[in-house]
C-alpha positions as CSV (number, residue, x, y, z in Angstrom):
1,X,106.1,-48.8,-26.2
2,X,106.4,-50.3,-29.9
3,X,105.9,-47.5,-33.0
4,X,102.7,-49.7,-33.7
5,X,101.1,-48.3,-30.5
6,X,102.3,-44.8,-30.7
7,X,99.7,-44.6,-34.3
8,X,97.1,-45.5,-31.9
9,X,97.2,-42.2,-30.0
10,X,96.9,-40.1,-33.3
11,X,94.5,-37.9,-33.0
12,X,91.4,-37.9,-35.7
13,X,90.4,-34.0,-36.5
14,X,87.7,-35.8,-39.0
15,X,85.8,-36.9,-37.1
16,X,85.4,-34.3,-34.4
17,X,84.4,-32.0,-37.3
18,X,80.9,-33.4,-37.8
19,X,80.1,-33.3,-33.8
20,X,81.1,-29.8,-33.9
21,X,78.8,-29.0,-36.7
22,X,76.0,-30.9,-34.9
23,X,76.7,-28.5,-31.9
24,X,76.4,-25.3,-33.4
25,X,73.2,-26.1,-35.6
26,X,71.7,-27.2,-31.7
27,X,72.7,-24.2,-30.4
28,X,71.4,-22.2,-33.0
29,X,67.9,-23.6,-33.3
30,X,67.5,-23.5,-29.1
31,X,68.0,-19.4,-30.0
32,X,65.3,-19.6,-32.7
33,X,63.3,-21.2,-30.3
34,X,63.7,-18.7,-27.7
35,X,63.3,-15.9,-29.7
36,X,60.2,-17.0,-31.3
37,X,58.7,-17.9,-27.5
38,X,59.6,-14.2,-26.4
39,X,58.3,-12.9,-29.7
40,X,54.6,-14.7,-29.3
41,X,54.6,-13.6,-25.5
42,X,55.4,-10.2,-26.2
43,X,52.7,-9.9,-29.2
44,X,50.0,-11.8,-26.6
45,X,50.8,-9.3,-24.1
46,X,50.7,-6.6,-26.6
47,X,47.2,-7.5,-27.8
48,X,46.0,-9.0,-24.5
49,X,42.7,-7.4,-23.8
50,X,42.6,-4.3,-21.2
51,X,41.3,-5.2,-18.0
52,X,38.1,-2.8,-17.2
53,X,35.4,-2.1,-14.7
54,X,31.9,-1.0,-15.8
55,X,29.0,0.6,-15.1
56,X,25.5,0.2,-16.0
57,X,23.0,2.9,-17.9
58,X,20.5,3.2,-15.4
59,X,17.4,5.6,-15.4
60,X,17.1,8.3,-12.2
61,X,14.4,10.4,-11.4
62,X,15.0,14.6,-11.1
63,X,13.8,14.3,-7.6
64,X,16.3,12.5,-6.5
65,X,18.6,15.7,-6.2
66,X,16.5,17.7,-4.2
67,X,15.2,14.7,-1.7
68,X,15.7,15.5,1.9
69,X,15.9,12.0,3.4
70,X,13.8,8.8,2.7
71,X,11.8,6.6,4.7
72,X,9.4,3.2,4.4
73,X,6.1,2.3,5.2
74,X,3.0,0.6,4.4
75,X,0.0,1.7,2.6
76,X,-3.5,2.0,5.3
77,X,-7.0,3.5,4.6
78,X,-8.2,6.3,7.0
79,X,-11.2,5.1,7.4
80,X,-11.3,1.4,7.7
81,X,-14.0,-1.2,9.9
82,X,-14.9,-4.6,11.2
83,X,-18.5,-4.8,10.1
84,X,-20.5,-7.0,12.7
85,X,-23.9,-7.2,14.1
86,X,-25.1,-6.4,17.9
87,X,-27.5,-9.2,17.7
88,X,-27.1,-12.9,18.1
89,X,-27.4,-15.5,15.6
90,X,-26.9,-18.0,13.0
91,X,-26.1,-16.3,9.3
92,X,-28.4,-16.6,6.8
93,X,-27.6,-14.8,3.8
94,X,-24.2,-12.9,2.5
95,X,-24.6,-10.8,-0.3
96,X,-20.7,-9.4,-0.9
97,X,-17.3,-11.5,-0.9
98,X,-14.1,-10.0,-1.3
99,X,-13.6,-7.0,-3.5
100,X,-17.6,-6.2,-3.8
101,X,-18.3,-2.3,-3.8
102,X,-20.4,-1.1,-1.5
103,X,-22.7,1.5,-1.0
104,X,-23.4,3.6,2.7
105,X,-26.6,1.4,4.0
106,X,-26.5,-1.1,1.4
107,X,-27.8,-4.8,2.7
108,X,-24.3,-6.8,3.4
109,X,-25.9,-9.7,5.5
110,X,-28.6,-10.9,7.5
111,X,-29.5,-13.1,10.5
112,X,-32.1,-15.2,11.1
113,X,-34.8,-13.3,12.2
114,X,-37.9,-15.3,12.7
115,X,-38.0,-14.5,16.5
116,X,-37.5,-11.2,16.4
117,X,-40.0,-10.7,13.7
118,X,-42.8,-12.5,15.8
119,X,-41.8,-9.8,18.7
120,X,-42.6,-7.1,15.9
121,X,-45.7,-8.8,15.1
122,X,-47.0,-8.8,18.8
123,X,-45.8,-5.1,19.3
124,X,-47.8,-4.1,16.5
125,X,-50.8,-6.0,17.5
126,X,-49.9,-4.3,21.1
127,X,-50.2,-0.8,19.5
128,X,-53.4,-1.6,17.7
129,X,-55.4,-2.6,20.9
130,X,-53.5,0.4,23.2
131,X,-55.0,2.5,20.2
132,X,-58.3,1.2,20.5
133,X,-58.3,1.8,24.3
134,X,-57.2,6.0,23.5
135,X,-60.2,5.6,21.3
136,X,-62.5,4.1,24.0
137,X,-61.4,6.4,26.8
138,X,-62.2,9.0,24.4
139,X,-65.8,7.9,23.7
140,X,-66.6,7.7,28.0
141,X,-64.8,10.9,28.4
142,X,-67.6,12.1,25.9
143,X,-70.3,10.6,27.4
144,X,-69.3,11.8,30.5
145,X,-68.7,15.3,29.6
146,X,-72.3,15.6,28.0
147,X,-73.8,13.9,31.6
148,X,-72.0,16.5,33.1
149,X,-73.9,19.5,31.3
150,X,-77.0,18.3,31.5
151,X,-76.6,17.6,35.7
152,X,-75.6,21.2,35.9
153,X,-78.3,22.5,33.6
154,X,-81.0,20.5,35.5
155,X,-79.7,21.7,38.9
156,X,-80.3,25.4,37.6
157,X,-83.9,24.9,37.0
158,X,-83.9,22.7,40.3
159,X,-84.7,19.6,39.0
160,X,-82.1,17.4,40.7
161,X,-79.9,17.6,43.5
162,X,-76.3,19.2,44.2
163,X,-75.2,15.3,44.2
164,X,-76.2,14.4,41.2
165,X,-74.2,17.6,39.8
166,X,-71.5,16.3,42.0
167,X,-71.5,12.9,40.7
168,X,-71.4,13.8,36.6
169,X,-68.1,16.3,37.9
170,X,-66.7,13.0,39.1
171,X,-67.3,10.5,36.7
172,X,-65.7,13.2,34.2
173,X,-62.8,13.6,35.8
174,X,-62.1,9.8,36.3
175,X,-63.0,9.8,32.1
176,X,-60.2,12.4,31.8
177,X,-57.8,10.4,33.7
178,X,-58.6,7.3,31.3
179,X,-58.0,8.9,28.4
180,X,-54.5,10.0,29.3
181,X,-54.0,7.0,30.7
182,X,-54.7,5.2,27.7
183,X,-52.4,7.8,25.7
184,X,-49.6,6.6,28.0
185,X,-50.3,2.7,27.5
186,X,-50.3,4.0,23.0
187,X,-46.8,5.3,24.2
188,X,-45.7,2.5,25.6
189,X,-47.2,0.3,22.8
190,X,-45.4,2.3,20.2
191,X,-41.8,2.5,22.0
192,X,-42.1,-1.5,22.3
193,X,-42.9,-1.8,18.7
194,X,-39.7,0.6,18.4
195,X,-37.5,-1.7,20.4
196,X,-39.0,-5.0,18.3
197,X,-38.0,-3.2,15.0
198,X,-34.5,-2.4,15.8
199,X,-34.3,-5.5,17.1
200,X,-35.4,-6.7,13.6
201,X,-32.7,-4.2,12.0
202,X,-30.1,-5.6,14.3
203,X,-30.0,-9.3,12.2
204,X,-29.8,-6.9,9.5
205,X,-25.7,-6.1,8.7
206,X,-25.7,-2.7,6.1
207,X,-22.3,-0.9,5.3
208,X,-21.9,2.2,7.6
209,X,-19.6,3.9,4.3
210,X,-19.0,4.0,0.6
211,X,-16.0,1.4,0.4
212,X,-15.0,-2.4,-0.7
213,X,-14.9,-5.2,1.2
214,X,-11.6,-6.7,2.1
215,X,-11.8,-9.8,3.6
216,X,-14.9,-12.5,4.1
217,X,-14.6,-13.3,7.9
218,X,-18.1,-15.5,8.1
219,X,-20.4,-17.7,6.1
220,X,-23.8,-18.4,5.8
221,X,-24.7,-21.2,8.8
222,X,-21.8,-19.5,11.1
223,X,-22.9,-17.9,14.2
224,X,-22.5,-14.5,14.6
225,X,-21.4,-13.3,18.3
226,X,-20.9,-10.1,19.7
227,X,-17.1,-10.8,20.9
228,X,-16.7,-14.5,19.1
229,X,-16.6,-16.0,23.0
230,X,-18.4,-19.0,21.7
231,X,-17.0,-22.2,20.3
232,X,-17.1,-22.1,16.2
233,X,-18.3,-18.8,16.3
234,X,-17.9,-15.9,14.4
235,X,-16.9,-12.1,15.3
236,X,-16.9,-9.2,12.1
237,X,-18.8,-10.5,9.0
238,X,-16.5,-9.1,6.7
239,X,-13.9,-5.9,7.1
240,X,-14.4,-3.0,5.0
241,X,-12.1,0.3,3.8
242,X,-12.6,3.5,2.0
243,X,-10.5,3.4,-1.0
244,X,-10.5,7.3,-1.2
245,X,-9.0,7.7,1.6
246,X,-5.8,5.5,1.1
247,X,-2.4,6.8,3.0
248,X,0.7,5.9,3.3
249,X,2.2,5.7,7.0
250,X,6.4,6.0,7.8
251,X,8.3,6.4,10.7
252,X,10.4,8.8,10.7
253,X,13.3,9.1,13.3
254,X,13.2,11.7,15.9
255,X,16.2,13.4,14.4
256,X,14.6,13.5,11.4
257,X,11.5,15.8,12.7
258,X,12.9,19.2,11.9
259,X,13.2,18.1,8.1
260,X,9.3,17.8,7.8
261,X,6.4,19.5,7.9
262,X,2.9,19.7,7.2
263,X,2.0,20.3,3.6
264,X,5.7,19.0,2.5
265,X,5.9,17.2,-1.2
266,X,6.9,13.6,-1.7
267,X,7.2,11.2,-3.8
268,X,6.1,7.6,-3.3
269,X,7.3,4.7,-4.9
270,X,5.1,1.4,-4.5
271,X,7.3,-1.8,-4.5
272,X,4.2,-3.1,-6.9
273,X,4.9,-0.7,-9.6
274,X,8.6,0.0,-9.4
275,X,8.6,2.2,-12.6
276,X,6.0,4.4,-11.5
277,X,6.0,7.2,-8.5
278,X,2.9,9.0,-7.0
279,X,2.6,12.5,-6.1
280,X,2.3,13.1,-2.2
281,X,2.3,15.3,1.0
282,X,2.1,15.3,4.6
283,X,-0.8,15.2,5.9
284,X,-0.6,15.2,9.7
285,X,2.2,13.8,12.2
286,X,0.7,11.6,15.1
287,X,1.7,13.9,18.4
288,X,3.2,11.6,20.3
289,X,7.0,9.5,20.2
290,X,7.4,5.4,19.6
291,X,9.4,5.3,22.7
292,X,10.9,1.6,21.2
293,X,11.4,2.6,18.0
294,X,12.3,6.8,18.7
295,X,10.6,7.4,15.8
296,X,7.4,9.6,14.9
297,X,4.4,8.1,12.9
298,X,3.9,10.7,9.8
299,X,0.9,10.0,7.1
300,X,1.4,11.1,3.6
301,X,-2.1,11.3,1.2
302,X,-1.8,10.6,-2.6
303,X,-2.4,13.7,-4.4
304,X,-3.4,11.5,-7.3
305,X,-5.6,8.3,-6.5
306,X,-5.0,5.6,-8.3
307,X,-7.6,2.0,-8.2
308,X,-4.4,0.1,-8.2
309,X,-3.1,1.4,-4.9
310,X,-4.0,-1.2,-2.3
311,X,-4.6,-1.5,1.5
312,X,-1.1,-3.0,3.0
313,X,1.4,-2.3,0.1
314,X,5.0,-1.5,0.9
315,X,6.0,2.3,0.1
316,X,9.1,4.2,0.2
317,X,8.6,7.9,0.7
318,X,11.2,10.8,-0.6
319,X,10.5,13.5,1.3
320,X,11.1,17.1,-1.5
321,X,12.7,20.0,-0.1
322,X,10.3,21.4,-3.2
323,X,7.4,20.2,-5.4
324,X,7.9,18.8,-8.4
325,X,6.4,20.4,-11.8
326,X,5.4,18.0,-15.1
327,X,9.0,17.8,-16.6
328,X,10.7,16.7,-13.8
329,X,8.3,13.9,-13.0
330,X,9.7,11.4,-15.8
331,X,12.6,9.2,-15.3
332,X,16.1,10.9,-17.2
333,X,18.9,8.4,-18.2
334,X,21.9,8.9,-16.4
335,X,24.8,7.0,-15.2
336,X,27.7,7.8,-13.1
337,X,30.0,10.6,-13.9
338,X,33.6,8.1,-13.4
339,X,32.3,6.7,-17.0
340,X,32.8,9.9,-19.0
341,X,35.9,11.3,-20.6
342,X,36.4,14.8,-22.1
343,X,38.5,14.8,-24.7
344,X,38.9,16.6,-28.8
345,X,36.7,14.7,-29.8
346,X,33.8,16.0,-27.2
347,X,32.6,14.0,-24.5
348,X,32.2,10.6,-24.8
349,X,32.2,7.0,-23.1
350,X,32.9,3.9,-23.7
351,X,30.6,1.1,-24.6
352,X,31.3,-2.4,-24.2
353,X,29.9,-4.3,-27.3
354,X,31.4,-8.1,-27.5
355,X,34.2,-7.7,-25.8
356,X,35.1,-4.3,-27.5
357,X,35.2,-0.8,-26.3
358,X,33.4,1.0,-28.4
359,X,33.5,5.4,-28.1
360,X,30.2,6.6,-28.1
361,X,29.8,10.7,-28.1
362,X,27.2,12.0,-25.7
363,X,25.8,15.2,-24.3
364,X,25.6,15.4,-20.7
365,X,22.9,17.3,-19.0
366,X,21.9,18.1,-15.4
367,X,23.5,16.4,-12.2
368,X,20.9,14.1,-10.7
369,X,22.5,13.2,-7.0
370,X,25.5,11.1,-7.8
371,X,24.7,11.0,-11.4
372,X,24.8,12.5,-14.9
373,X,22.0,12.5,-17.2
374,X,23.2,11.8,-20.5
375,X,21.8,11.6,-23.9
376,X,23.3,8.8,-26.4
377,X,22.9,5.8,-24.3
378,X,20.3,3.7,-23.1
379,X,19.3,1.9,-20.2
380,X,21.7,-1.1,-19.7
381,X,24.3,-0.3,-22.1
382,X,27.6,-1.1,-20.0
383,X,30.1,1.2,-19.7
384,X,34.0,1.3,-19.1
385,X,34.0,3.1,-15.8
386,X,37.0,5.7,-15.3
387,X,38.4,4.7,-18.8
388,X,42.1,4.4,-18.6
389,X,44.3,7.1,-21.3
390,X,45.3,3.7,-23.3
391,X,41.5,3.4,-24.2
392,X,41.1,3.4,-27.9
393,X,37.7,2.8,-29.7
394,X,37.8,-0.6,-30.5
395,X,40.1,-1.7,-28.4
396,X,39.7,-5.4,-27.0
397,X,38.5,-5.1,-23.1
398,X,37.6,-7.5,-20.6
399,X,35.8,-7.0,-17.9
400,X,37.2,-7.4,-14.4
401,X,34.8,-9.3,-11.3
């Protein structure tokens, strides 16, 4: 190999310099890199909000904590009918639709009565002339009476025969028999006119109670039937209730039966006013078993009637080991007892306020079943539930599903 080719092995250190350079500033700024990464995940995960649960303020009634068990049921009136005539016939007139107030023997409908009517006419025509024949018989039994003394006063002084005595004696006792027999036929007169009247007051539909009418079963032109056999034909007018005499009706289970008694306070909660409870108590316990169902029928009265209380509502009753005084008959705040902490600064909870936990100090009060009244919230403020030791007021929460 010639010295010329030997040069062309040197090696050049000047050049290698630059590449080396290039290397370590690469390496250097991939570090950079990789500390600024780790630095931006460890401040997100420093400031990353706390996962929470909550709870929601809620209101609970005092009640509550001294309810035996529960139970559902529907509201029913006591007294409660299917108002229909014993007659026959077409309707004529309806005076009530649903919701009209009623009065005991007030005029709810009537029938046509033409026929009827007539029969009243002839039965009163029938008791004038049976009248007139009392008063007829009365006049011969008279006339007969005063033959009779004179007969018997002539035979004394011998001026007629025994016969003729005989034959006045007769003719007044066959008078006698008239007249009561024409008392009988007034009788008969009169109980006929009876039977035409009644049937008159039949076609005549009255209201056997103080109450409202329910439902409108019938209209005028419909005809009325004693059991609604007939084609197009109509039963019950209309169906009536009491109001006053509105109950609610539950079944309670058999096992249940030793929790209740007659005279026992309840509360009742309509499902039509949710926010509102009515004072109750059993009333009476049906004395037989719903062999099906193994549960007893129990009826609970309102202790305070209210117009808005309805035939057919849904209840649900809480049956009190005690009664229930003013005070304890409003709704409390309260919300579980997991949402409060005790701590220096007094007892507190945490509210969540956009996405921020927010320490609110409170004052519990009584223990309402499962919950804690508390005063310093209200209803539907959401709070951090069991609040973990991390927890700081403001601190950035979200909340977990």
């Amino acid at each position: 190999m010639s010295e010329t080719d030997l040069s062309q092995l040197r090696i050049d250190r000047q050049a290698a310099r630059p590449a080396q350079r290039r290397f370590r500033k690469g390496r250097w700024f991939g570090g950079l890199v990789v500390l600024l990464v780790g630095g931006a995940a460890l401040f997100a995960r420093l400031h990353a909000p706390l996962a929470v649960e909550t709870v929601t303020v809620g209101q609970a009634w005092p009640y509550q904590g001294v309810t035996v068990f529960n139970a559902t049921g529907y509201v029913v009136p006591q007294r409660k009918a299917a108002i229909a005539s014993k007659a026959t016939g077409r309707l004529e007139w309806l005076g009530v639709r649903e919701g009209s107030v009623v009065k005991t023997g007030e005029l709810i409908a009537r029938l046509e009565s033409r026929d009827v009517a007539a029969q009243l006419q002839q039965a009163d025509a029938n008791v004038g002339v049976a009248r007139a024949g009392v008063g007829q018989a009365q006049a011969e039994l008279r006339d007969a009476e005063l033959a009779l003394g004179r007969a018997r006063d002539l035979r004394t002084r011998n001026f007629v025969a025994q016969a003729q005595v005989d034959q006045a004696e007769a003719r007044a006792v066959k008078a006698r028999a008239a007249v009561v027999s024409a008392r009988a036929a007034e009788k008969a007169a009169e109980a006929a006119r009876r039977a035409a009247q009644v049937a008159v007051a039949q076609t005549e539909i009255r209201a056997p109670f103080d109450g409202v009418v329910l439902t409108k079963n019938a209209n005028v032109g419909d005809l009325i039937t004693n059991f609604s056999a007939a084609a197009d034909s109509k039963g019950a007018v209309v169906s009536m209730a009491d109001m006053t005499t509105l109950e609610v009706e539950a079944d309670v289970s058999e096992s249940s039966l030793s929790r209740i008694s007659l005279g026992q306070p309840c509360e009742i909660q309509l499902d039509a006013f949710p926010e509102q409870r009515f004072r109750g108590e059993v009333s009476r316990l049906v004395p037989t078993v719903d062999r099906a169902k193994a549960s007893v029928l129990t009826k609970i009265r309102f202790l305070d009637p209210d117009a808005r209380v309805l035939p057919e509502m849904s209840a649900k009753i809480a049956f009190l080991s005690r009664a229930m005084n003013a005070a304890e008959r409003q709704p409390r705040t309260a919300v579980h007892g997991d949402a409060i902490v005790v701590g220096e600064g007094g007892t507190a909870v945490f509210r969540v306020e956009d996405g921020l936990a927010k320490r609110v100090t409170v004052m519990p009060g009584a223990k309402i079943g499962d919950l804690l009244e508390l005063a310093g919230v209200q209803p539907g403020d959401r709070l951090v539930l069991r609040p973990p030791a991390s927890l700081r007021d403001g601190a950035a929460v979200s909340v977990g599903k």
